[in-house]
DRENDO-1510 file (C-alpha; in Angstrom, 1 decimal, always signed):
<recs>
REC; n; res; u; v; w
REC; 1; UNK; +100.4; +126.0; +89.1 .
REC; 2; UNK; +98.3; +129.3; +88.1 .
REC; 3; UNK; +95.0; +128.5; +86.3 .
REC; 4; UNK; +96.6; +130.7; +83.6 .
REC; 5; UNK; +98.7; +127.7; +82.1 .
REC; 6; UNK; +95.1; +125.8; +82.1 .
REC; 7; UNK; +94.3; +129.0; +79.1 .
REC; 8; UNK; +98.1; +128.2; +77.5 .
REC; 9; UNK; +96.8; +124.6; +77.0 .
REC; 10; UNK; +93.0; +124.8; +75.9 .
REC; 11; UNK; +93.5; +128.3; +74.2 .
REC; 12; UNK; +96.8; +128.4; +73.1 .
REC; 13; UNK; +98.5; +130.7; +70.5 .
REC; 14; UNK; +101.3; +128.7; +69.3 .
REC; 15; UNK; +102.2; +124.7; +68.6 .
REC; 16; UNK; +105.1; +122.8; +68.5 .
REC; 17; UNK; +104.4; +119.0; +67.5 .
REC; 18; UNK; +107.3; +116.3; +68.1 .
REC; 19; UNK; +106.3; +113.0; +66.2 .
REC; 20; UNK; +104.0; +114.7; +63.2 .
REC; 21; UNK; +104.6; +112.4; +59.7 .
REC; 22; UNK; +103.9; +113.2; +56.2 .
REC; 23; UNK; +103.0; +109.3; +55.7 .
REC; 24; UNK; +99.2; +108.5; +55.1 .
REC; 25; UNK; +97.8; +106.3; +58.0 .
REC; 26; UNK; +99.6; +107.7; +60.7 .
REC; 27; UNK; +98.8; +108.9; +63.8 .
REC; 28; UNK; +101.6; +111.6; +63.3 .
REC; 29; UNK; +100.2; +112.3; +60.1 .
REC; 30; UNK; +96.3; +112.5; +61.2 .
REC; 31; UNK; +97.6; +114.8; +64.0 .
REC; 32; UNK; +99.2; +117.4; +61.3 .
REC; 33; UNK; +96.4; +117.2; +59.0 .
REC; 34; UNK; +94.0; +117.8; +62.1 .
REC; 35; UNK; +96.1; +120.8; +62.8 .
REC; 36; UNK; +96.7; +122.1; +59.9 .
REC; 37; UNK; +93.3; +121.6; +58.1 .
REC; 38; UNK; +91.5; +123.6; +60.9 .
REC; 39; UNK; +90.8; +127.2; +61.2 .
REC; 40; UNK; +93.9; +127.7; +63.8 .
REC; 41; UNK; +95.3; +131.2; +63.5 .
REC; 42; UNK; +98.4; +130.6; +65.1 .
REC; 43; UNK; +101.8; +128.8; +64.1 .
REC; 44; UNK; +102.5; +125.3; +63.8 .
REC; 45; UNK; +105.8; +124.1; +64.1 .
REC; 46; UNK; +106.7; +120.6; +63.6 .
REC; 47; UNK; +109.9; +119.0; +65.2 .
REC; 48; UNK; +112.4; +117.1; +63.6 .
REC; 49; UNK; +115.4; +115.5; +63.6 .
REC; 50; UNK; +117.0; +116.0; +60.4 .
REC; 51; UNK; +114.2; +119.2; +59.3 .
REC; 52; UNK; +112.2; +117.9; +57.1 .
REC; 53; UNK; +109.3; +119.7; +55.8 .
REC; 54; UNK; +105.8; +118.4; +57.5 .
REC; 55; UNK; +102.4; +119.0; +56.3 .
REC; 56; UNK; +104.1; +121.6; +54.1 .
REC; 57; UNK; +105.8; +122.9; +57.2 .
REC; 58; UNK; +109.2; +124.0; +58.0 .
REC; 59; UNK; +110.2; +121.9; +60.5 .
REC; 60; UNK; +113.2; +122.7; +63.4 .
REC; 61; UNK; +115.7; +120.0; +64.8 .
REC; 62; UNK; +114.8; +120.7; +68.4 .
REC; 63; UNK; +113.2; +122.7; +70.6 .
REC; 64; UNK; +115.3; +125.0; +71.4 .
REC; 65; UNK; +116.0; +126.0; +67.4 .
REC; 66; UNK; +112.2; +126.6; +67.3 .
REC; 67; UNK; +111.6; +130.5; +66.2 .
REC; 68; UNK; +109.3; +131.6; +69.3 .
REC; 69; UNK; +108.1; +129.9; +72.7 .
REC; 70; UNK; +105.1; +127.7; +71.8 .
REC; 71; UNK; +102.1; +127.6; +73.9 .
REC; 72; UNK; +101.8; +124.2; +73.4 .
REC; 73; UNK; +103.6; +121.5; +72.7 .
REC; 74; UNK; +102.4; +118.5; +71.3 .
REC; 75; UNK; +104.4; +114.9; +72.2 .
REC; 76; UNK; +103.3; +111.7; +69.7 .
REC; 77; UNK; +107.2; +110.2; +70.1 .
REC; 78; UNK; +108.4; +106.4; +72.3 .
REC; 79; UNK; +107.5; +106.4; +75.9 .
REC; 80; UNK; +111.9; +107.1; +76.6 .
REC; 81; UNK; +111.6; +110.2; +75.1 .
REC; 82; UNK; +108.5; +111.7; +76.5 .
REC; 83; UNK; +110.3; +113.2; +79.7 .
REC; 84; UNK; +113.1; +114.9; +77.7 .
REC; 85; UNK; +110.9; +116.8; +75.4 .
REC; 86; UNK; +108.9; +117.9; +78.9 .
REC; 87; UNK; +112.1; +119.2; +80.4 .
REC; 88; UNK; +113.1; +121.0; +77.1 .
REC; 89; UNK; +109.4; +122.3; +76.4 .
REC; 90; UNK; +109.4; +123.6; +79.9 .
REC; 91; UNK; +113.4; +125.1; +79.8 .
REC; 92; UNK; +112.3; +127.1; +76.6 .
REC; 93; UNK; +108.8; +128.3; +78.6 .
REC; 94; UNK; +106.3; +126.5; +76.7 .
REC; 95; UNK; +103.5; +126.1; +80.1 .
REC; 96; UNK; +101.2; +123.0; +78.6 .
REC; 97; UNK; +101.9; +119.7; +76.8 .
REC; 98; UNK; +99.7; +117.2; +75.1 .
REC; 99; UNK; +101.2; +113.3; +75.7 .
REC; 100; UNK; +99.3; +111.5; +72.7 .
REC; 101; UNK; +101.9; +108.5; +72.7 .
REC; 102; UNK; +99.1; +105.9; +72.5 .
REC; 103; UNK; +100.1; +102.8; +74.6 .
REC; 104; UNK; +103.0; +104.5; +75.9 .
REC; 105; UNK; +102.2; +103.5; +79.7 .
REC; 106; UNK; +100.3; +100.2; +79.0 .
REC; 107; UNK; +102.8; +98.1; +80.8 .
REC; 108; UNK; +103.9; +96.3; +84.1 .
REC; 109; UNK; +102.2; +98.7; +86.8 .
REC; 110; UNK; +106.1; +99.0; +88.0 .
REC; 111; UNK; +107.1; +100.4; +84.7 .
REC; 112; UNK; +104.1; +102.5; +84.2 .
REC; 113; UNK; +104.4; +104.1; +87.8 .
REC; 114; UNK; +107.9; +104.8; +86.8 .
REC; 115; UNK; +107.1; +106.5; +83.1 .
REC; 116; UNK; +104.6; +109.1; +84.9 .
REC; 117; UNK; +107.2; +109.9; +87.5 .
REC; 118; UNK; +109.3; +110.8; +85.1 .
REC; 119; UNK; +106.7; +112.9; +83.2 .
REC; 120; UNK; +105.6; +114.2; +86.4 .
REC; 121; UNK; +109.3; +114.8; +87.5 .
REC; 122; UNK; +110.4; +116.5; +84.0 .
REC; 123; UNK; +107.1; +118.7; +84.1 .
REC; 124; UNK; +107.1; +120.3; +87.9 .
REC; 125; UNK; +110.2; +122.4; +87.7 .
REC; 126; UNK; +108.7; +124.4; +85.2 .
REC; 127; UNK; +105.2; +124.5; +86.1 .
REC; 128; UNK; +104.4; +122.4; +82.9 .
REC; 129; UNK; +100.6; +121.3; +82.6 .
REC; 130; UNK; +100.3; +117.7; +81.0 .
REC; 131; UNK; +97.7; +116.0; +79.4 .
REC; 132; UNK; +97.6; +112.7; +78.8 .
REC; 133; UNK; +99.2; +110.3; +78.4 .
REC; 134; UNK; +97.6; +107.7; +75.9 .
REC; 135; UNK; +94.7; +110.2; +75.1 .
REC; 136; UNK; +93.1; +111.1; +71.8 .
REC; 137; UNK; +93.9; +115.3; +72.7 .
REC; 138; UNK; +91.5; +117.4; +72.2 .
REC; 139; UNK; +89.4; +119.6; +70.2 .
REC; 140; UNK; +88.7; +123.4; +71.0 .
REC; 141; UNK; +86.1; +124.4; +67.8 .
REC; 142; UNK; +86.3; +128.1; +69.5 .
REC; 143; UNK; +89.8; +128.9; +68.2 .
REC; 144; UNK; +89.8; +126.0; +65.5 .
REC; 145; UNK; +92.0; +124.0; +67.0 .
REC; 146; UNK; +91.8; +119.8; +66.3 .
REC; 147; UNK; +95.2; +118.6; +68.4 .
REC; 148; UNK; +93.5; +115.0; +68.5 .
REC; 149; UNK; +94.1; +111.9; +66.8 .
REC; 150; UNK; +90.5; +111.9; +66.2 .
REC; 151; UNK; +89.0; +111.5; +62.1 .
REC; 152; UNK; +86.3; +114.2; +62.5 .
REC; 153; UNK; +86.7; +117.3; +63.6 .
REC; 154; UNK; +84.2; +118.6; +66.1 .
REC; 155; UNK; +81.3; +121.6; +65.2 .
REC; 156; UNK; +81.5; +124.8; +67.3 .
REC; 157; UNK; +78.6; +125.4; +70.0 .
REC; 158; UNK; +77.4; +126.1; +73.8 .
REC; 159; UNK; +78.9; +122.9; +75.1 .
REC; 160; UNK; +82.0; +121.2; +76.1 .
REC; 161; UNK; +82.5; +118.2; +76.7 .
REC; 162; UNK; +85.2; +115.9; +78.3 .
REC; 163; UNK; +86.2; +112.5; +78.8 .
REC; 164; UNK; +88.9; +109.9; +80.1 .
REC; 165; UNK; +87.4; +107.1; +77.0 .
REC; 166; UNK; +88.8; +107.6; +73.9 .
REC; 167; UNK; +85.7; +105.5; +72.7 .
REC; 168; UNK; +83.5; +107.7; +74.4 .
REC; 169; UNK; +85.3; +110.3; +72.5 .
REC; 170; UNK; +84.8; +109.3; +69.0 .
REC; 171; UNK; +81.3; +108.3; +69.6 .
REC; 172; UNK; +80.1; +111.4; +70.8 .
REC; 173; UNK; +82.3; +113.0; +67.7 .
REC; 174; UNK; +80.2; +111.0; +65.3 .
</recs>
């Protein structure tokens, strides 16, 4: 994988979100208001199933109806589903994908090993970058871009920062 997919996924131009939610206390619906409360330039496009409007969004059934090739897409959906939206991400071109399915591969070591093979499996055909799973996401302040589950947003300066502890995460946020 080219370092050039690394730029698609911290400095992307486009989002496509699977799992955002209008309802208040969410993590789908503190992921769209991140997104869309922030100073990001570029489209977000919210997936699903039967089109409703999210965050005031139009919404598209799939992946494939979505009007342009994201950047980045954005998975908050069951553990099953996770590897399909990978493969379709990665048929359509999209080079990076967020897994913010919290608790998603806390299980049985067996199971787990199995769920990241099948991220892993869906995502190296296409040269797909992943990060995650059960993470917060992240924050990039330089192109105003919140896709985190986080309740702050973070201020713009001279130094990143970056961590596995989604405590650690918040902390240093507040």
């Amino acid at each position: 994988m080219s370092s050039k997919t690394l730029g698609l996924l911290f400095r992307p131009n486009s989002v496509a979100v699977v799992g955002g939610s209008d309802e208040p206390g969410t993590p789908g619906h503190v992921l769209m208001r991140n997104l869309t409360q922030g100073k990001f330039l570029g489209p977000v496009m919210p997936i699903d199933l039967e089109a409703r409007p999210i965050a005031e969004l139009e919404s598209y059934r799939s992946v494939d109806t979505l009007p342009l090739t994201p950047d980045l897409g954005i998975l908050l959906c069951p553990p099953d589903e996770i590897p399909d939206y990978i493969d379709e991400f990665g048929k359509r071109g999209t080079k990076a994908v967020v897994v913010l399915s919290r608790g998603a591969f806390r299980s049985s070591h067996s199971r787990l090993k199995k769920r990241r093979m099948a991220m892993m499996d869906a995502a190296a055909p296409h040269g797909v970058r992943v990060l995650g799973p059960n993470c917060l996401g992240y924050i990039n302040p330089s192109v105003g871009l919140n896709a985190s589950l986080a309740h702050r947003d973070a201020l713009p300066g001279r130094v990143a920062f970056i961590t596995q502890s989604d405590s650690l995460f918040t902390t240093v946020l507040d």
